[in-house]
TINUZA-158943 format. One record per residue (C-alpha): x, y, z; residue in one letter; residue number from 1. Coordinates in Angstrom, 1 decimal. Layout:
N
+--------+--------+--------+--------+-----+
:     px :     py :     pz : residu : num :
+--------+--------+--------+--------+-----+
:      X :      Y :      Z :      A : NUM :
...
+--------+--------+--------+--------+-----+
END
This chain:
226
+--------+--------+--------+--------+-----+
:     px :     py :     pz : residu : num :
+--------+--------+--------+--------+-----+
:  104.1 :  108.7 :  119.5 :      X :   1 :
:  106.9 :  108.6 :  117.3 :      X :   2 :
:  107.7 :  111.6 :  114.9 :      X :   3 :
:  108.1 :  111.1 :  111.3 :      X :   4 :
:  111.2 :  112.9 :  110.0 :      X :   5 :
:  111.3 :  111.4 :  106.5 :      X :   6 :
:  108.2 :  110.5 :  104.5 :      X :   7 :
:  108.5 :  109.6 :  100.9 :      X :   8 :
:  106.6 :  108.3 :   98.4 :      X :   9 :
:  109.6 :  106.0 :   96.9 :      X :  10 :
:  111.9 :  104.1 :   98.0 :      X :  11 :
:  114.8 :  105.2 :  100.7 :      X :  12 :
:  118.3 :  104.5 :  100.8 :      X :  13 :
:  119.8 :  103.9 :  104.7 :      X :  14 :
:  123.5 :  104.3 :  105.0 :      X :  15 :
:  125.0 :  103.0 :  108.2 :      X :  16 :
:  128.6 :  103.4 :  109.5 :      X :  17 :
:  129.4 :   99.5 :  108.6 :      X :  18 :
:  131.3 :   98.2 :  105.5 :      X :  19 :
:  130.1 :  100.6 :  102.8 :      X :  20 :
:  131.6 :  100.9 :   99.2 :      X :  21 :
:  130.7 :  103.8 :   96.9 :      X :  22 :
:  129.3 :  101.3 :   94.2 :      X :  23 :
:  127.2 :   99.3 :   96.7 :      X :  24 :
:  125.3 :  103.3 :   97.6 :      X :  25 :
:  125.4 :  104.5 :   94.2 :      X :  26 :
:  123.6 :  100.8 :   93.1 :      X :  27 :
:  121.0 :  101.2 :   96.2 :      X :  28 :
:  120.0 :  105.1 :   95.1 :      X :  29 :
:  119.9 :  104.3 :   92.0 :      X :  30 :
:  116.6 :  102.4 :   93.1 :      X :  31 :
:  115.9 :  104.7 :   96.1 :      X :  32 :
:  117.6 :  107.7 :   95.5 :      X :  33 :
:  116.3 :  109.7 :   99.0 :      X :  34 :
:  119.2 :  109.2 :  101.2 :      X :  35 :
:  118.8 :  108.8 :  104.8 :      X :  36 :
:  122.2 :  108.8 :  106.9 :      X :  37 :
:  122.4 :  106.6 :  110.0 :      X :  38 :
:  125.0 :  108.3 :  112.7 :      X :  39 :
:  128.2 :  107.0 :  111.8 :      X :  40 :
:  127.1 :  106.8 :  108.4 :      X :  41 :
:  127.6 :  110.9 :  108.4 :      X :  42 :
:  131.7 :  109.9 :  107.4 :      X :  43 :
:  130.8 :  107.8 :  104.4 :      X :  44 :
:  128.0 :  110.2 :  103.3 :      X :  45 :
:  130.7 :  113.1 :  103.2 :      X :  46 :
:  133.7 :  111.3 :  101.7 :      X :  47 :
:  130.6 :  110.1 :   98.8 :      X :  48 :
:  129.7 :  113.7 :   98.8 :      X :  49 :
:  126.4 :  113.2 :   99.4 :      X :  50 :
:  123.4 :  114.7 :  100.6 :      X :  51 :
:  121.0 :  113.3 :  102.7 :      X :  52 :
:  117.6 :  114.1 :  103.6 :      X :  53 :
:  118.3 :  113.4 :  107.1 :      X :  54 :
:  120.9 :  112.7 :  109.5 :      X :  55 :
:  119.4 :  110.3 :  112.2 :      X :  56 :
:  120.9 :  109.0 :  115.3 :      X :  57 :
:  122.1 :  109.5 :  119.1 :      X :  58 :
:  125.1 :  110.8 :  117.4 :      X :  59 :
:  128.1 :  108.9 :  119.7 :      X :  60 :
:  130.1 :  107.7 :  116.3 :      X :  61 :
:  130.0 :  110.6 :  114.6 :      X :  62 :
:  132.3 :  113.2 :  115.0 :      X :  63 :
:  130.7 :  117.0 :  115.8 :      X :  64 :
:  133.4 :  118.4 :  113.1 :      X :  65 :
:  131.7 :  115.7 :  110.8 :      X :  66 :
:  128.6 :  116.7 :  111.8 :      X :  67 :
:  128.6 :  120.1 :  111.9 :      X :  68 :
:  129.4 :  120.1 :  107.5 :      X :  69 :
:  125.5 :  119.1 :  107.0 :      X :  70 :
:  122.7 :  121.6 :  107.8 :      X :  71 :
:  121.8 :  121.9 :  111.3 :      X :  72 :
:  117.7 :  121.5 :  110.1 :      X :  73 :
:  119.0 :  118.2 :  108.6 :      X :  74 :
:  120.5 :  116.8 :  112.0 :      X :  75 :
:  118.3 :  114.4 :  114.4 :      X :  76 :
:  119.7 :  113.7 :  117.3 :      X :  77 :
:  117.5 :  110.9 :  119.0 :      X :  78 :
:  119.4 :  110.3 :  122.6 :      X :  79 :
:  117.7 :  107.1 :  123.9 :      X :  80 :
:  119.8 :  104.1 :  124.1 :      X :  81 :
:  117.3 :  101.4 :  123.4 :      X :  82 :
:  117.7 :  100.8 :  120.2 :      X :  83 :
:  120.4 :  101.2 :  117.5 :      X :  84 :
:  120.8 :  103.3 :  115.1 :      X :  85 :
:  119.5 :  101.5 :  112.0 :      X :  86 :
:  116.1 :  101.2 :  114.2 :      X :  87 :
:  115.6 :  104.9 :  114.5 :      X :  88 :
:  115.7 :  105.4 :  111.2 :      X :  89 :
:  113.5 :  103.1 :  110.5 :      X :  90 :
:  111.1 :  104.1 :  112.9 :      X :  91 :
:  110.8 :  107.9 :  112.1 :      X :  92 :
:  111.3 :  107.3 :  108.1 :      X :  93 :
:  107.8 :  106.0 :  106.0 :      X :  94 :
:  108.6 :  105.0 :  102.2 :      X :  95 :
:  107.2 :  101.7 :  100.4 :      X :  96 :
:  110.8 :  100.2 :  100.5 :      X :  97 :
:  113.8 :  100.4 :  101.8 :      X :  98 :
:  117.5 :   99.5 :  101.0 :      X :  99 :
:  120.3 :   99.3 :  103.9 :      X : 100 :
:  124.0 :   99.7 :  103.4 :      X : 101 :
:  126.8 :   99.5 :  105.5 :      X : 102 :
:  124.8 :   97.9 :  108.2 :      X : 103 :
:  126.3 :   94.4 :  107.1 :      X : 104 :
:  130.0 :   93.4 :  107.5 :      X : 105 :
:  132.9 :   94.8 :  109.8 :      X : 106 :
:  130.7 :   94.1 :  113.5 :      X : 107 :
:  129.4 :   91.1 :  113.6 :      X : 108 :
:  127.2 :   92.4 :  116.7 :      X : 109 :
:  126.0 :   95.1 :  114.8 :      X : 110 :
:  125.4 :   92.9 :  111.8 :      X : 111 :
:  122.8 :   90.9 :  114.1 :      X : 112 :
:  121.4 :   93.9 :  115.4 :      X : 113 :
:  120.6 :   95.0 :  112.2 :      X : 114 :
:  118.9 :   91.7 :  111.7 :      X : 115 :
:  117.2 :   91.5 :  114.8 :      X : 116 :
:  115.7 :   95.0 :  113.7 :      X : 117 :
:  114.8 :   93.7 :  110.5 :      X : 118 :
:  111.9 :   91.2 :  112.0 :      X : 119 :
:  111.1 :   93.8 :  114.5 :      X : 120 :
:  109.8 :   96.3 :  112.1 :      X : 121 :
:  107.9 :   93.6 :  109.5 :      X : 122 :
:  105.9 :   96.6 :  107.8 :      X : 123 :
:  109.2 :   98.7 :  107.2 :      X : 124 :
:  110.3 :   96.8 :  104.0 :      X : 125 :
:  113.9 :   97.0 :  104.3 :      X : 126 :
:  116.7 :   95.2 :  102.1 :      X : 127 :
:  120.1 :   95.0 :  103.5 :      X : 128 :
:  122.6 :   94.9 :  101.2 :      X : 129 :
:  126.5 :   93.2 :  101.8 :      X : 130 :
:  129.9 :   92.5 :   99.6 :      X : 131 :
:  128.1 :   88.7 :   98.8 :      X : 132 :
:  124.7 :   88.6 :   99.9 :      X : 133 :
:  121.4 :   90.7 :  100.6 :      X : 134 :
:  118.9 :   90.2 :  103.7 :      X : 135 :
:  115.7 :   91.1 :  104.6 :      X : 136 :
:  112.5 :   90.1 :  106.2 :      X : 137 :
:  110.3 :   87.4 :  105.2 :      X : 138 :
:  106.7 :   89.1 :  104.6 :      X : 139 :
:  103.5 :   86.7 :  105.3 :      X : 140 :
:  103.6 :   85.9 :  101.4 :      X : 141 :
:  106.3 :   86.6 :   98.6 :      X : 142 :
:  107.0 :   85.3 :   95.0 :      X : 143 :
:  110.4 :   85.8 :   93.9 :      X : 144 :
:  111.8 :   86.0 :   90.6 :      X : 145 :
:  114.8 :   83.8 :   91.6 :      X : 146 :
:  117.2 :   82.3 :   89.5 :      X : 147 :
:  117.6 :   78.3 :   88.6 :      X : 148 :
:  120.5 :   77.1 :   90.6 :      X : 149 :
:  120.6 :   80.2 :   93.2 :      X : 150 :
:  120.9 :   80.4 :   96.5 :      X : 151 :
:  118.2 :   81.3 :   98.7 :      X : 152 :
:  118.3 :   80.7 :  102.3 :      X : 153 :
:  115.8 :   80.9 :  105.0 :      X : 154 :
:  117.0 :   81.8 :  108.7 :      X : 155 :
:  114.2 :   81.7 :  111.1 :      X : 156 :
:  114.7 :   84.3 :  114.0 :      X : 157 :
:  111.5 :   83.0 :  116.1 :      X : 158 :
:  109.7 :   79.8 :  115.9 :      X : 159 :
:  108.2 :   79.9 :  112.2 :      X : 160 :
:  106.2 :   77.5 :  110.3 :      X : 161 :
:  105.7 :   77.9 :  106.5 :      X : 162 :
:  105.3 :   76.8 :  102.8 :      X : 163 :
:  107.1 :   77.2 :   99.9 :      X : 164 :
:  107.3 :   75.8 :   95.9 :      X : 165 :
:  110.0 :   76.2 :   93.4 :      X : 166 :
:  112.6 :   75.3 :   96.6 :      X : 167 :
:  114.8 :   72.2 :   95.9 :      X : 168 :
:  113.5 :   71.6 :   99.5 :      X : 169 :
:  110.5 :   72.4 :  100.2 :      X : 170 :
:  110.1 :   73.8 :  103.5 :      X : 171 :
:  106.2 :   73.0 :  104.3 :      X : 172 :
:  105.2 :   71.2 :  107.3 :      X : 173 :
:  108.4 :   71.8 :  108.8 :      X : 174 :
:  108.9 :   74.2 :  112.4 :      X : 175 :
:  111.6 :   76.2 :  111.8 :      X : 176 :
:  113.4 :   77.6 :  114.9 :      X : 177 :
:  117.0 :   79.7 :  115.8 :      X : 178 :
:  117.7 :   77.3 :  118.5 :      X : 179 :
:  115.8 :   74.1 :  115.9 :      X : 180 :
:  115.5 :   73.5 :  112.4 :      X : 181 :
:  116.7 :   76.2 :  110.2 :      X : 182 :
:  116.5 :   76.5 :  106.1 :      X : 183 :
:  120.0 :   77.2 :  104.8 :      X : 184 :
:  121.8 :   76.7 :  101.7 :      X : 185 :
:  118.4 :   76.0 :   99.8 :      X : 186 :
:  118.4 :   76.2 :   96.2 :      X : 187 :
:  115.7 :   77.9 :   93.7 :      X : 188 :
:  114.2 :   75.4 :   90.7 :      X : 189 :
:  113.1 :   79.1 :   89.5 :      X : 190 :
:  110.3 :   81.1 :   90.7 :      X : 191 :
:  109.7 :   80.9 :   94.7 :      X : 192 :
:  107.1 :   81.9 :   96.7 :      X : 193 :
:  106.6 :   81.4 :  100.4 :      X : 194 :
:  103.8 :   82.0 :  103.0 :      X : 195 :
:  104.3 :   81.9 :  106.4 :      X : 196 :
:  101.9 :   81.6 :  109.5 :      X : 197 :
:  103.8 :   85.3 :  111.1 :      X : 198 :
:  106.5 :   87.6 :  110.6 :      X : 199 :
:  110.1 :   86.7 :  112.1 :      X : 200 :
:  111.8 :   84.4 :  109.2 :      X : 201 :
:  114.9 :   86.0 :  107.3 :      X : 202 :
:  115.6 :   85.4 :  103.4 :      X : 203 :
:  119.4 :   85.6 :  102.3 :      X : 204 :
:  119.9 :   85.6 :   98.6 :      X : 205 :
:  123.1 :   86.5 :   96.4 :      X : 206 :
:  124.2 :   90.4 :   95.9 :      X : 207 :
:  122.7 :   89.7 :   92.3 :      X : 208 :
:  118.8 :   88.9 :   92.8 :      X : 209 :
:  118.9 :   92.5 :   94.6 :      X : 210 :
:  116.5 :   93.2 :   91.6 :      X : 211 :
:  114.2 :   90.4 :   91.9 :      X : 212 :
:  114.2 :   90.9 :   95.9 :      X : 213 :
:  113.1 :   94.6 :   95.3 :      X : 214 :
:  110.1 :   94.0 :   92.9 :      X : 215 :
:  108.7 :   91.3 :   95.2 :      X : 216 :
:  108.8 :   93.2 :   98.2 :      X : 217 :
:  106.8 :   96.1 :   96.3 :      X : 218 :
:  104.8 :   93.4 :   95.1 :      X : 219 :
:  104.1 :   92.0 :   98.6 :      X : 220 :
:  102.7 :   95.3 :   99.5 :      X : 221 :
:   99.7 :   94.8 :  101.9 :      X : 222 :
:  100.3 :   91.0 :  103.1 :      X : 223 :
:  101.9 :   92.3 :  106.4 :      X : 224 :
:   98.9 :   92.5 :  108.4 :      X : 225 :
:   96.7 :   89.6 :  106.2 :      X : 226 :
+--------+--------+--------+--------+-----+
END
């Protein structure tokens, strides 16, 4: 059984080593201001000057000097090698929602990690957030408060079948698949929602519908398992 290290009643920041800027953390915690530090993100949390509620990781990016500036009761080293970083914070962290940075950008290997993680953990809500876009998990059900004219892009990353209304094009009845059909480049009349059969289906919306994205994921609260 894995041990909880971070449970919190609101929503959790997750700061990785990737591309980070101080704007991009101070945005996500000012929605979710419990931070949570992912190994390498240690550097950026110091140059912020920031303190975490936990430093969580196998540790192999992050320097011991680095390490040894936060307190040693803070510091979870987590030695397997079977799963990234990113994962073992979300797997020992419990909040309602939470918002990655630095976990897009820089690596591209790293980048699809973090997505691969992402449809993994389906009841961790988790929005990642880049320089142009955010990403996260499609839940079973969702209604989002998009914008006329946006982007919003589906990327299945398993065989997924679905429906959807307010999409230019509407994605029911179609099997969407990595290696098949995929739902790219779509474009929101307004107001979306989508229901899918299972997990595994990734939305990709601009930087700016961060706000919309957050409410419905804390409105979708509970569909997981429906």
């Amino acid at each position: 059984m894995i041990e909880t290290i971070v449970h919190s009643e609101k929503a959790v920041t997750l700061l990785g080593g990737g591309e980070a800027f101080q704007a991009d953390v101070k945005e996500a915690m000012s929605h979710a201001s419990t931070l949570v530090v992912a190994d390498g993100g240690a550097r950026l949390a110091l140059e912020m000057g920031l303190r975490p509620a936990a430093v969580i990781g196998d540790f192999d990016t992050v320097e011991a000097k680095q390490l040894a500036r936060f307190p040693a009761e803070i510091c979870h080293p987590i030695a397997e090698q079977d799963s990234t970083d990113f994962e073992k914070c979300l797997a020992r962290c419990e909040a309602p929602l939470f918002l990655g940075v630095g976990f897009m950008g820089l690596r591209r290997d790293h980048e699809l990690a973090a997505f691969n993680a992402l449809v993994r953990y389906p009841q961790k809500r988790c929005v990642l957030i880049g320089a142009e876009d955010i990403v996260f998990a499609a839940p079973k059900r969702l209604r989002v408060a998009a914008k006329a004219g946006s982007r919003l892009s589906l990327f299945p990353m398993t065989p997924v079948c679905g429906e959807s209304t307010g999409l230019k094009w509407p994605i029911d009845g179609l099997a969407l698949a990595p290696d098949g059909r995929i739902g790219t480049s779509n474009i929101a009349l307004g107001e979306v929602t989508l229901s899918f059969e299972r997990p595994g289906a990734l939305v990709i919306m601009p930087r700016a519908a961060l706000v919309p994205a957050i409410e419905a994921l804390m409105a979708s609260c509970g569909f997981h398992d429906r």
